[in-house]
C-alpha positions as CSV (number, residue, x, y, z in Angstrom):
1,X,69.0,112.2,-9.4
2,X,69.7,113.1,-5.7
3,X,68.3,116.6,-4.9
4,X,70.3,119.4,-4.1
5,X,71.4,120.2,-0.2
6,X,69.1,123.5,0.8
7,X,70.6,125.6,3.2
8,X,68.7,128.5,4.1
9,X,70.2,131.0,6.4
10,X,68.0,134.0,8.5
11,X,69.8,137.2,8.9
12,X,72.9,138.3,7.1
13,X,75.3,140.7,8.0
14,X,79.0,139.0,9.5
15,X,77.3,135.5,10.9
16,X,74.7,134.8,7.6
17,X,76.5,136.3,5.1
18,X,80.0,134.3,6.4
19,X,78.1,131.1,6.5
20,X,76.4,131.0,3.2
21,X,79.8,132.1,1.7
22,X,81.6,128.9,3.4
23,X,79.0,126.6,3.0
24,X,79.6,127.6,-0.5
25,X,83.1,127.2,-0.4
26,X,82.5,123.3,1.0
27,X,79.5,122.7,-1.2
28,X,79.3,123.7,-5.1
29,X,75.7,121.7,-5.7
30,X,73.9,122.7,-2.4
31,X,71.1,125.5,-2.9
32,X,72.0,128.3,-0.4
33,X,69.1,131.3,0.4
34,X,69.3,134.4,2.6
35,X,67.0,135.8,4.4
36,X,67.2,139.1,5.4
37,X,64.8,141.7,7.2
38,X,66.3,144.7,6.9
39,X,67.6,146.4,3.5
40,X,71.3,145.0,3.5
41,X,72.5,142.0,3.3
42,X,76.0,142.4,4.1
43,X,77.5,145.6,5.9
44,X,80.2,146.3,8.1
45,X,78.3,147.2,11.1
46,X,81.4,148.0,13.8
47,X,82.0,150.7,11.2
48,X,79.0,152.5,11.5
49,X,80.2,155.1,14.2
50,X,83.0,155.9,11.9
51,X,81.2,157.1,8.8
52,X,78.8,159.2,11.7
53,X,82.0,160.7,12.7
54,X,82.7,161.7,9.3
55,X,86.0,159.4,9.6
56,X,84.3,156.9,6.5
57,X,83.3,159.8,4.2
58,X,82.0,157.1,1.6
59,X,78.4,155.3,3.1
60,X,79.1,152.8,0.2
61,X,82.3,151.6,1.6
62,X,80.3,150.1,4.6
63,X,78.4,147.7,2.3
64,X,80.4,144.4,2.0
65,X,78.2,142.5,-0.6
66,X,75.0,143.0,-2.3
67,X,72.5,140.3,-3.7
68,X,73.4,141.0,-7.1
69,X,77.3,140.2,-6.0
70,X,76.6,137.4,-4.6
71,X,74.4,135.6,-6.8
72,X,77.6,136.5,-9.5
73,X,80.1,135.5,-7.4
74,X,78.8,132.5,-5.5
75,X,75.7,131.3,-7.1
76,X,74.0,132.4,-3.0
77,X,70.0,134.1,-3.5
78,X,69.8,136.8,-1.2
79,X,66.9,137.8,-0.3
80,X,66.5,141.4,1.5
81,X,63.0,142.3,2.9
82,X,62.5,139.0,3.4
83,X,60.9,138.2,7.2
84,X,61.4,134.5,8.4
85,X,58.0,134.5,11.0
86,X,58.3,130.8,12.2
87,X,60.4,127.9,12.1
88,X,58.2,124.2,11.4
89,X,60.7,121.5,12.9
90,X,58.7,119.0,11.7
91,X,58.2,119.1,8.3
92,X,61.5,121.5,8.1
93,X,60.2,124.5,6.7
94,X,59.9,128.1,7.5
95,X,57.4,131.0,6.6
96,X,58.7,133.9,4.9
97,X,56.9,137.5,4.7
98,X,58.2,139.1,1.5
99,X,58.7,142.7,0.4
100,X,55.0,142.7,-0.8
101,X,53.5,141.2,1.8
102,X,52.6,137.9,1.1
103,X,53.7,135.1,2.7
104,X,55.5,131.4,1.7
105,X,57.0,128.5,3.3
106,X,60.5,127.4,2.4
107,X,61.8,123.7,2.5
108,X,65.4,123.5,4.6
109,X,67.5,120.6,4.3
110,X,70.2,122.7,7.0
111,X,68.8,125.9,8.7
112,X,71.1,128.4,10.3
113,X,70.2,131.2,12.5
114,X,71.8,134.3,12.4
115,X,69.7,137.0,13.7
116,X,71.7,139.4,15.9
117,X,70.9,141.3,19.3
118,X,68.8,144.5,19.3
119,X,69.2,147.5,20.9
120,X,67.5,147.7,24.7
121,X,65.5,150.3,24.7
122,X,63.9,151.0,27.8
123,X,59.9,151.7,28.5
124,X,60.7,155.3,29.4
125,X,58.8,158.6,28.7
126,X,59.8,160.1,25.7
127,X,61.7,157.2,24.3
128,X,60.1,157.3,21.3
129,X,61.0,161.3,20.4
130,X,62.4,162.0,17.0
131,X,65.9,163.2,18.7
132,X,66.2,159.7,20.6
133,X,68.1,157.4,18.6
134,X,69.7,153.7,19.1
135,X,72.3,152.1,16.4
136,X,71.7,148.6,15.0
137,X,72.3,149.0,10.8
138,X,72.8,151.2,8.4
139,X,69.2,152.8,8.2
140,X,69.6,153.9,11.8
141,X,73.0,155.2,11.0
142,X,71.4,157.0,8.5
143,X,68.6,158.7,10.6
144,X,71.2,160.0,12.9
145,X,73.3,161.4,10.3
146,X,70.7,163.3,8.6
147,X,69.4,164.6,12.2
148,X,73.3,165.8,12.8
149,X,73.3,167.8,9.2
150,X,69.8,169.3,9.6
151,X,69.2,170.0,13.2
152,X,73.0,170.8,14.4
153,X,72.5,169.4,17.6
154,X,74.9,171.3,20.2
155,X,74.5,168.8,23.2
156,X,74.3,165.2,23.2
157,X,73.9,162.4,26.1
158,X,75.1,159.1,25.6
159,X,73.5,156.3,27.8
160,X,75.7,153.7,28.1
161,X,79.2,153.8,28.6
162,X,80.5,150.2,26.5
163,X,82.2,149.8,23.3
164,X,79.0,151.4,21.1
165,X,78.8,154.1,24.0
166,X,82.5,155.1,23.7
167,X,82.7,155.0,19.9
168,X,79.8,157.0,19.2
169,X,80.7,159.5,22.2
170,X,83.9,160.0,20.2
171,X,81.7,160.5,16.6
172,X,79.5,163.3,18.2
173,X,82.4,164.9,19.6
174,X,84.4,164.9,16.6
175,X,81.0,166.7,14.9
176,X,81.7,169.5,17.4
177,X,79.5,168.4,20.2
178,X,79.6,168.7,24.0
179,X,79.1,165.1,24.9
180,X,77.9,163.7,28.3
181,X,78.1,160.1,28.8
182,X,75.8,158.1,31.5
183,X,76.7,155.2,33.1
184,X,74.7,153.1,35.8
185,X,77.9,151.3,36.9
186,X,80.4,153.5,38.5
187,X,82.9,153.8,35.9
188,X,83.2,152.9,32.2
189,X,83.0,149.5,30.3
190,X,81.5,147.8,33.2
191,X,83.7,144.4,31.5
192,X,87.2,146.1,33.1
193,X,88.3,146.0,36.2
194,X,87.3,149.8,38.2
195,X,91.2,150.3,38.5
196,X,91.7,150.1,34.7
197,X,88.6,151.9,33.7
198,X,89.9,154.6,36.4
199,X,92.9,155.1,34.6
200,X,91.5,155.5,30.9
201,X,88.8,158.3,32.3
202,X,91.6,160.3,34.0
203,X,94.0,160.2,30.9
204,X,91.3,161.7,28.4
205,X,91.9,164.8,27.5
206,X,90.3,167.4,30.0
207,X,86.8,168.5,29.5
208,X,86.4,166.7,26.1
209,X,84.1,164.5,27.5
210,X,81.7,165.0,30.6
211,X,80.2,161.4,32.5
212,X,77.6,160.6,34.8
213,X,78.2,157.5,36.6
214,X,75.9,155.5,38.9
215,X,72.7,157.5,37.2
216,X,69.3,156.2,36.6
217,X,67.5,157.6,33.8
218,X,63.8,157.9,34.3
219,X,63.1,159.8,30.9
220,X,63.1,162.5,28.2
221,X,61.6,165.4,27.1
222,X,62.5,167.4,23.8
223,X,65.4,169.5,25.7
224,X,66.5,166.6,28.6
225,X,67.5,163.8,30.0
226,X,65.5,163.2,33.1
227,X,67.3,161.5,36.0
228,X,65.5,159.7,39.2
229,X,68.4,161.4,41.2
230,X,67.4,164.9,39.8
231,X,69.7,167.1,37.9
232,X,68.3,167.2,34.0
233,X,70.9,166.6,31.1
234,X,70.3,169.3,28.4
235,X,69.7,167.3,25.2
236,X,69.9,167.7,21.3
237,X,70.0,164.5,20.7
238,X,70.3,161.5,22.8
239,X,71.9,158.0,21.3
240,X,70.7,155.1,23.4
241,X,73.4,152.2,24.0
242,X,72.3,150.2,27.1
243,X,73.1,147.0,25.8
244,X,71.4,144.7,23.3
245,X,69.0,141.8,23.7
246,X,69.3,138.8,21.3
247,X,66.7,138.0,18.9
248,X,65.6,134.8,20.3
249,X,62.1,134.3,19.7
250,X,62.0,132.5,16.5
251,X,63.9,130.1,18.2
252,X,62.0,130.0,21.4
253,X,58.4,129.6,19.4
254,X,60.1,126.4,17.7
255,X,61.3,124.9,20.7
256,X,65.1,125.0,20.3
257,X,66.9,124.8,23.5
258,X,67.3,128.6,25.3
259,X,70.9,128.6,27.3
260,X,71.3,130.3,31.0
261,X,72.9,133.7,28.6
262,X,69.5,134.0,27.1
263,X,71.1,132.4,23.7
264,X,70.4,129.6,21.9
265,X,72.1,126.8,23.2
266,X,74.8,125.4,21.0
267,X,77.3,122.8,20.9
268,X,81.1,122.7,19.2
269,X,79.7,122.7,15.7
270,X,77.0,125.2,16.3
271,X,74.0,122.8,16.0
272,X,71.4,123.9,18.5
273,X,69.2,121.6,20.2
274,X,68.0,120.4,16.7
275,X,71.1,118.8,14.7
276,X,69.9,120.4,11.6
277,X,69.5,124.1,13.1
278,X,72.5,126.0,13.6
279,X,73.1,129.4,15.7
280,X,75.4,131.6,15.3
281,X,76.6,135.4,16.5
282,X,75.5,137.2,19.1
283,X,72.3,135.5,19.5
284,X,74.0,132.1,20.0
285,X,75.3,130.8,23.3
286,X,78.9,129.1,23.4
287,X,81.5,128.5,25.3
288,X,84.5,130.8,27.2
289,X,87.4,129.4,26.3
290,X,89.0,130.2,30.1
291,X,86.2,129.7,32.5
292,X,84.3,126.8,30.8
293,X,81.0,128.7,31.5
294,X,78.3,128.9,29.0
295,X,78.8,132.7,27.3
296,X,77.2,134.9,24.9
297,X,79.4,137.7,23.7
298,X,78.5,140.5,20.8
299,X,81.0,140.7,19.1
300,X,81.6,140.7,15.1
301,X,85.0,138.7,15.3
302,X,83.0,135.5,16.9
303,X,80.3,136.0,14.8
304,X,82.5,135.9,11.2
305,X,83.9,132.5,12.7
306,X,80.5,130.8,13.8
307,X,79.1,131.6,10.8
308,X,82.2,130.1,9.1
309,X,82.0,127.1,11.4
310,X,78.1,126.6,10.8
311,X,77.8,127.5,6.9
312,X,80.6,124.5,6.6
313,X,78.8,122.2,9.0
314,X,75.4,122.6,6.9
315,X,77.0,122.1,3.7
316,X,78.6,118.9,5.0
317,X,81.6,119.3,6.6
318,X,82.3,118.6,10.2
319,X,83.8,121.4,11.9
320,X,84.5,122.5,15.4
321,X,84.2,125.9,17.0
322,X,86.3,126.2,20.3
323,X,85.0,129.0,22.2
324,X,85.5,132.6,23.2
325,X,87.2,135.0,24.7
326,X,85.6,138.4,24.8
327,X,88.7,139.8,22.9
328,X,87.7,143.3,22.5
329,X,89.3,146.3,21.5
330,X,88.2,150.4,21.9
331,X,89.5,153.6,20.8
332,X,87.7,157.0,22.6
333,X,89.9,160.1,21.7
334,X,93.2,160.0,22.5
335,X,93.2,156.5,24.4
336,X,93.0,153.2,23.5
337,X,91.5,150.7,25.7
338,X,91.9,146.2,25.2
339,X,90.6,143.4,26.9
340,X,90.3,139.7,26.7
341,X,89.9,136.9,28.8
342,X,88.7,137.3,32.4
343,X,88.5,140.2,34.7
344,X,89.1,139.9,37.9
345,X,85.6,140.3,38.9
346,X,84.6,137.2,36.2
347,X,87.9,134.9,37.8
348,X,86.4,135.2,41.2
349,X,83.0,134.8,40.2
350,X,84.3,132.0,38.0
351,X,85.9,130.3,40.9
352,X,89.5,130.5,40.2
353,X,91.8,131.3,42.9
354,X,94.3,134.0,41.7
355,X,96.2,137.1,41.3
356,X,96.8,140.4,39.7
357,X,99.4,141.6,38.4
358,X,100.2,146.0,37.3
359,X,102.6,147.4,34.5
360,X,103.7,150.7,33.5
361,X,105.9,150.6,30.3
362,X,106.7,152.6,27.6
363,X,104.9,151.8,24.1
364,X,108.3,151.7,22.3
365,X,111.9,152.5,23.3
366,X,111.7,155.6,25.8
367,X,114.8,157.1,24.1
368,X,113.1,157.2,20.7
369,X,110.4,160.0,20.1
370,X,106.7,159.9,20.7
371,X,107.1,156.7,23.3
372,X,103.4,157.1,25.8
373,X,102.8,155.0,28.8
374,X,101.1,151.1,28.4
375,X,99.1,150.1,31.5
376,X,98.9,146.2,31.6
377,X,96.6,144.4,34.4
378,X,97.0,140.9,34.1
379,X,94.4,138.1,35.7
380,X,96.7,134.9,36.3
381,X,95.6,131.3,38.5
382,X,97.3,130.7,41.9
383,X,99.9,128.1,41.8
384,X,100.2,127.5,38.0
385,X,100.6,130.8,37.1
386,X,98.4,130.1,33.6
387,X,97.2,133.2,32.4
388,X,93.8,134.0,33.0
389,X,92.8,137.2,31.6
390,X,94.5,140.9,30.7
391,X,93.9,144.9,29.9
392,X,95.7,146.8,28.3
393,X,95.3,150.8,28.4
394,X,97.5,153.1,27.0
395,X,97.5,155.4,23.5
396,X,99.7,153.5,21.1
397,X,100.3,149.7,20.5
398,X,97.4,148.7,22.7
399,X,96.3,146.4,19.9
400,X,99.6,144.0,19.3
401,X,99.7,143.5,23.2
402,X,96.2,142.7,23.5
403,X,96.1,140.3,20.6
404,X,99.7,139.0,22.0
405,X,98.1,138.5,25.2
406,X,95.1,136.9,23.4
407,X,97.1,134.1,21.7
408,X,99.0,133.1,24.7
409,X,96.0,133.0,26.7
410,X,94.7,130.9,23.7
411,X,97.9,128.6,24.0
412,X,97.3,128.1,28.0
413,X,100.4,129.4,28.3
414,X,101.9,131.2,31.8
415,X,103.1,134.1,32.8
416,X,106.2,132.1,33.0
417,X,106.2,131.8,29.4
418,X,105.1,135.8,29.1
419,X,109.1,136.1,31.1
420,X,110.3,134.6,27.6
421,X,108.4,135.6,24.4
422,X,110.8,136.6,21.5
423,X,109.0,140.0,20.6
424,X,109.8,141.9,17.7
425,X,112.1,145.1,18.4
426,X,113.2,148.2,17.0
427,X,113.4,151.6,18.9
428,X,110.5,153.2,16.6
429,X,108.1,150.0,17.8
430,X,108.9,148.8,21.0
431,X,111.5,147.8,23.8
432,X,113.9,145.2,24.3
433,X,111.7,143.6,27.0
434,X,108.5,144.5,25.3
435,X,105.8,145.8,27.9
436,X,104.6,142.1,27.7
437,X,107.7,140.7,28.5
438,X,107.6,143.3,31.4
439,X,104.4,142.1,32.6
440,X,105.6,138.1,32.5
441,X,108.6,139.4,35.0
442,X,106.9,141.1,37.3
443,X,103.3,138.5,37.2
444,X,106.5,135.9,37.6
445,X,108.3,137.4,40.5
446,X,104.4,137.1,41.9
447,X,103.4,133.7,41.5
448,X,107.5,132.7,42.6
449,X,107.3,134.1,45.7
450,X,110.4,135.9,44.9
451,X,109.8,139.5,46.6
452,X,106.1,139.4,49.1
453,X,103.5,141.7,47.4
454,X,100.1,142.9,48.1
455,X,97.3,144.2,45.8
456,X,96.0,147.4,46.2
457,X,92.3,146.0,44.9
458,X,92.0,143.6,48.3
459,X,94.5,145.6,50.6
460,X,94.2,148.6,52.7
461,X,97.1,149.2,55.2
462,X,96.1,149.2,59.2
463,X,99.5,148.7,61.0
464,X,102.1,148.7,58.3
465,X,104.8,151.1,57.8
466,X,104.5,152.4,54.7
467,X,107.5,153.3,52.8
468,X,107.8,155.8,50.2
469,X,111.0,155.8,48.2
470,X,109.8,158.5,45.4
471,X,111.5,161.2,44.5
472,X,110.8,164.9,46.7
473,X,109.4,166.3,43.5
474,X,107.1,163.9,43.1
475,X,105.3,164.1,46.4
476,X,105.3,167.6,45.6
477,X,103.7,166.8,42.4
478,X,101.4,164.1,43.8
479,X,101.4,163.9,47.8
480,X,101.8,161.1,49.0
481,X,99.6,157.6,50.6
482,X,98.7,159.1,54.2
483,X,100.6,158.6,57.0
484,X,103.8,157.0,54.8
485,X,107.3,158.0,55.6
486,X,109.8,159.2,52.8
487,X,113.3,157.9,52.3
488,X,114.2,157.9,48.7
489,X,115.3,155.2,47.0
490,X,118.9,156.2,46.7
491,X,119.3,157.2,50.4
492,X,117.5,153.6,51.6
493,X,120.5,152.1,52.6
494,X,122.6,155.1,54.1
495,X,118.9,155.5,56.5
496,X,118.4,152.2,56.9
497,X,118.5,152.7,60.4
498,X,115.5,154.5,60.2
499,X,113.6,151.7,59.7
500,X,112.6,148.9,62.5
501,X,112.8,145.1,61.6
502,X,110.3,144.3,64.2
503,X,107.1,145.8,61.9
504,X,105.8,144.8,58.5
505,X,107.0,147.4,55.8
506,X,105.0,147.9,52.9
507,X,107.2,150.0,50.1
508,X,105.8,151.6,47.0
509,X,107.3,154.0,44.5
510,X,105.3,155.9,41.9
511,X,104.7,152.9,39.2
512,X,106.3,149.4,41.0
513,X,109.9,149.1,40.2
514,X,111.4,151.3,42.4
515,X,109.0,149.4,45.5
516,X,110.1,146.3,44.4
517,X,114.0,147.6,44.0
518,X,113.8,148.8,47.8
519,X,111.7,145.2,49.0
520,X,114.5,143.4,47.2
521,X,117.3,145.7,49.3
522,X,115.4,145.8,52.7
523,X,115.6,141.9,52.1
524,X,118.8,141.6,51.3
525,X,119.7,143.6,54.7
526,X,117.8,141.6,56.5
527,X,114.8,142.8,56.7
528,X,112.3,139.9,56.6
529,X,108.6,141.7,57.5
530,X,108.8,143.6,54.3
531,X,106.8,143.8,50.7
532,X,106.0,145.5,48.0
533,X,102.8,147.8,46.6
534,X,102.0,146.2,43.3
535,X,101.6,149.1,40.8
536,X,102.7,151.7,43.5
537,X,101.1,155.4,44.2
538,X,99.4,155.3,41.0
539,X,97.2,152.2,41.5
540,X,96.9,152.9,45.1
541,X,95.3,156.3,44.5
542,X,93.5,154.7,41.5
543,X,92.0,152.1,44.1
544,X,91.1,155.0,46.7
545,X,93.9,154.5,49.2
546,X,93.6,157.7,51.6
547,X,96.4,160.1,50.6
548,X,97.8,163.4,52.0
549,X,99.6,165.9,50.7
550,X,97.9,165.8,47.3
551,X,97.4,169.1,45.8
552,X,93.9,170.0,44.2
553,X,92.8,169.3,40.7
């Protein structure tokens, strides 16, 4: 009698747990075994800052599956407690450390590795203080909680301004903290371009959430956050989210391939350097689907779908994982922040010639109640127009844009094809040209050459006339970029006289339109030295053009 396929799989949680289901799924006679370190075998981690914010009253709800379920459901041993200390290649075992102590190997037929990232905690003074806390799992969850019910912390720092940073900011704030957030870049999430993350800091509300930017913390003490710059942070309690480092050293000590990302190395069907090891989640290294490079990105979406792809692969099958994006997706307060594909800063550095592209639209029709603004960057390749990368900021319907934006970035399309997508519509949920359709037109008008444009990222006026064909009111409101003359829009061509052919004019309104209405006038009057701000005032002042005129926060 042949013996049974034995799949053992280390970690749980969305890569492990996913893989021994599919494998599963594929595979009714194979013999599948988890091993898991912690407590849990399955829990939904990204919701962890949501049950701290009191948002998930139910701790239950944020356990997906237990060992007893799945051993009922799916004939799959789980085995929490359990740590997998090394990996024998060549007699294709591993040694377990149980609960108790003692210690086994286990035979593998298919291994699959899918042990996370940890939190970086930094070898600082008073890291290791009972109010200093980082957030992996459910037990840490739990420590913080109880320290929020029983010490009613007033003041709390946040280091680390990413997705965990943001979400948990939100959670302390929401339990009637004053929050500061520290940051070592100069804005928040580092992956956005500084424009974009601009924008979202100045639309939350006012004084809700203090930052820090471009700080180096050098320690802590039982009231502070100590700074190298000076200046101490009071602090009740102090959540640590500086990034996370993947759990590569099981892998390293058997000698699987380590990839440039500091993940195990991995091809299409998630085998790592040994065809019968597979990695998966954030310590496994893949492939972006745009730039080709070699990419490691922590993110529970990519995990679910490696583990998928592995789990099926070790059970038989012969399935092929494409890559990633980095789609990612963040709510802080009243904003609502989405990303995918590449930022300006990873195009260039990826080597792709290309341009940006700047929306302002309403998130549904702006005749129907409740419409707010939707800010829309996109990343597109010179000549081809293909669409490169996007972010989306804005309160409502950030997430349908993003995952629009997502799929036709998927789908190689351009932003030609963005010009032409047949969007849903109805006043209560968006626009006849839906703020992605928006973006196609004016990313279009870019890469046809239709109306000259410049970027207010790479350009900074030095002889232009600059033309500003806002309203009075707003100049009043806003002032205006410095040394710009003012003809409003609907006086342009009554004054065009005012204007000399003979030097390049650079026009901008408050958002775009308008500055591209007037380049497309001052064109059709003959005007050939003239183009248009992309994204107008707003993006300019965003981008630190020098402005006058502007009255004091």
């Amino acid at each position: 009698m042949k013996a049974k396929r034995r799949i053992l799989i280390v970690g749980g949680v969305a890569g492990g747990a996913s893989a021994a289901a599919k494998a599963r799924r594929v595979s009714e006679s194979a013999e599948i075994h988890v091993f898991e370190r912690g407590p849990y075998i399955s829990f939904a981690n990204c919701g962890l800052p949501y049950h701290i914010a009191g948002e998930i009253a139910d701790r239950e709800q944020l356990v997906v599956m237990t060992p007893e379920r799945f051993k009922a459901r799916s004939e799959i041993f789980a085995h929490t407690g359990h740590e997998v200390l090394a990996i024998h290649r060549e007699r294709k075992t591993i040694t377990v450390r149980g609960g108790d102590g003692a210690e086994r190997e286990e035979r593998y037929d298919k291994l699959v590795l899918s042990q996370g990232a940890r939190p970086f905690v930094p070898a600082l003074p008073g890291v290791d203080l009972p109010h200093v806390f980082t957030l992996r799992d459910i037990p840490d969850m739990d420590r913080i909680v109880e320290a929020i019910n029983t010490g009613k912390p007033q003041r709390a720092v946040v280091i680390g301004g990413g997705f965990i940073g943001l979400e948990m900011a939100e959670a302390f704030i929401h339990r009637g903290m004053h929050v500061t957030l520290v940051e070592k870049n100069p804005h928040i999430l580092p992956l956005m371009d500084l424009d974009m993350a601009l924008h979202l800091q100045e639309s939350l509300p006012k004084g809700a959430l203090e930052f820090r930017f471009n700080a180096k913390v050098t320690g802590f003490s039982k009231e502070a956050v100590n700074f190298e710059e000076g200046a101490d942070l009071p602090a009740d309690l102090v959540l640590l989210s500086a990034g996370v480092r993947a759990e590569v050293e099981l892998a390293r000590e058997a000698g699987l391939e380590i990839g440039p990302t500091g993940g195990v190395r991995t091809n299409g069907r998630m085998e790592t350097s040994d065809p019968d090891i597979y990695a998966v989640g954030d310590a496994a290294e893949t492939i972006h689907v745009v730039s080709g490079a070699r990419a490691r990105i922590a993110l529970a979406g990519p995990a679910n779908r490696q583990g998928r792809i592995a789990g099926a692969n070790a059970a038989g099958a012969r399935l092929n994982f494409p890559g990633v994006l980095g789609t990612s997706i963040v709510r802080i307060l009243n904003m609502t922040a989405g990303f995918t594909g590449l930022s300006s800063k990873q195009a260039s550095a990826a080597g792709f010639s290309f341009f940006t592209s700047l929306t302002r639209d309403s998130s549904h029709a702006h005749y129907y109640p409740g419409a707010t603004p939707v800010l829309i960057k996109l990343v597109a390749e010179e000549g081809t127009g293909r669409l490169l990368g996007a972010q989306v900021v804005g309160q409502k319907g950030i997430d349908k844009r993003v995952d629009v934006l997502a799929t036709a970035i998927t789908a190689r399309l351009s932003v030609f094809d963005l010009e032409s997508l047949d969007l849903a519509y109805a006043p209560p949920f968006g626009s006849a040209n839906d703020p992605v359709n928006t973006a196609g037109f004016v990313a279009g008008h870019i890469a046809r050459g239709d109306v000259a444009s410049v970027a207010p990222e790479s350009w900074r006026p030095s002889n232009e006339l600059l033309l500003d064909v806002r309203d009075a009111d707003e100049i009043a409101a806003w002032g205006k970029l410095a040394g710009a003359l003012h003809i409003p829009l609907f006086e342009l061509r009554t004054r065009v006289e005012e204007l000399p052919k003979d030097r390049q004019i650079v026009s901008y309104c408050q958002k775009g339109q308008r500055g591209y209405l007037a380049t497309c006038a001052l064109q059709g009057l003959g005007f050939e030295k003239v183009s248009n701000l992309r994204g107008g005032f707003l993006q300019a002042r965003l981008n630190g053009f020098l402005l006058e005129g502007a009255p004091a926060n």
